[in-house]
Structures are given as C-alpha cells and as structure tokens.
N, C-alpha and C positions, 0 to 999 in steps of 0.2 A: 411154301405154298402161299407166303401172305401177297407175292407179286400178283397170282393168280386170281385171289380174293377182289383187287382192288381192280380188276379190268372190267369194263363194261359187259351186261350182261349179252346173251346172245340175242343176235339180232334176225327177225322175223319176217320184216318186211319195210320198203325202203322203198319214198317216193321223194325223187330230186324234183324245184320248182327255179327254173332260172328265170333270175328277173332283171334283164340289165346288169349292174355290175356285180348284182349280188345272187346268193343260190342258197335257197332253203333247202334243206334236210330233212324233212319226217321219216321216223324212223320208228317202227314197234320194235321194241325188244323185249324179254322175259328177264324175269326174273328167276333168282333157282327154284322158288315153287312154281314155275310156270306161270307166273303173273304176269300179264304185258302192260306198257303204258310206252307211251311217247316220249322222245325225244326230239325235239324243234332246233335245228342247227342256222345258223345265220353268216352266212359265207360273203367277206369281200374281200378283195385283193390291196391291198396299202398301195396309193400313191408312191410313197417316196421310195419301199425297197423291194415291194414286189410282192410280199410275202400273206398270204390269207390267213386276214382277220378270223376269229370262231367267237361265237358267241352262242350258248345253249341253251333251253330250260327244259326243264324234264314237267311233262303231264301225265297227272297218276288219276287213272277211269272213275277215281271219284269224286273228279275235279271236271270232269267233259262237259258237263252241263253247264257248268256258271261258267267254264271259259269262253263254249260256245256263244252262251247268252250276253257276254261279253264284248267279246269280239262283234257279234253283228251289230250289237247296241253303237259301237264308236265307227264302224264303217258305215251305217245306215247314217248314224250323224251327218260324219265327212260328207257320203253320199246327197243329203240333203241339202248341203250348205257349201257346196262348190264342187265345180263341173269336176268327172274323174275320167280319164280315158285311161280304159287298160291298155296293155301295150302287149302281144305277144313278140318271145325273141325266140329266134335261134339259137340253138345250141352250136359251140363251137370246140375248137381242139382243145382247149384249156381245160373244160369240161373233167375228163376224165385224169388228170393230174390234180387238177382239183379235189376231185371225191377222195383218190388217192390218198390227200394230206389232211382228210377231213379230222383228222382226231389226232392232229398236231396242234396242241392250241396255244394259243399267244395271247395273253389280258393287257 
C-alpha cells in the first residue's frame, strides 16, 4: 500500500493554458480529507532531445490571498514599466501527448 500513499491525490478539476512553447497546468485536486488546493505545472519541451521539461508548485487555500496579491503586484509592475502584448495561440497535435506525459517529470 505505500506505492499507493505516495501518488498524487485525486484530481478535481483541470484547466490547460498554452502559451507558446510552454503549457501551464492548474490543476485542483483533494486531499484524502477532501481538502483541495492547486497544483501549477509549467510544461516545455527541451531543445536538444525533445523531451518535456515539468516544473510544479503546489497552492494550499490558505496561501490564495498573498499569492494572488502577489502575482498582480509584479504583473502590474511589469505592466507599468514596458509595453506587454499578450499573444493568443493555438492549440496543436502535440497538445494531447503532452498532458499525456504531464506527470513524467525530469529536474
């Protein structure tokens, strides 16, 4: 049972954000008391072999607030102090091989 223990918990709900050559993951999932909190996944593909980078951090709901507060503070910065065009992309066939491998991770 300790294989069991150590897998992530079940997962909730699940919004992909592709940006170019990378792909964010939010992800709610529970805990065994029914606790949810966020998981942030940062997807990009390696130049040299191919293979998708992961990068994760887990946010736990009693952290929302200052992350949020956070977050807009250093994008309002940015925001202020040099031009930002967002970019909307396409999703393409990769996409879904991608999600695929999301929880193969490589540091």
């Amino acid at each position: 049972m300790g294989d069991f223990e150590n897998k992530e918990r079940e997962e909730v709900f699940s919004k992909k954000v592709r940006a170019g050559k990378r792909t964010y993951f939010f992800d709610v999932k529970a805990t065994r008391s029914n606790d949810y909190y966020v998981t942030i996944t940062e997807s990009k593909k390696r130049f040299e072999d191919g293979q998708f980078i992961k990068h994760k951090i887990f946010l736990y709901k009693e952290d929302f607030e200052k992350f949020a507060e956070g977050l807009t503070d250093v994008v309002d910065y940015i925001k202020a102090n040099q031009e930002v065009v967002e970019k909307r992309y396409e999703p393409n066939q990769e996409d879904s091989a991608e999600y695929a491998q999301k929880d193969d991770y490589s540091f």
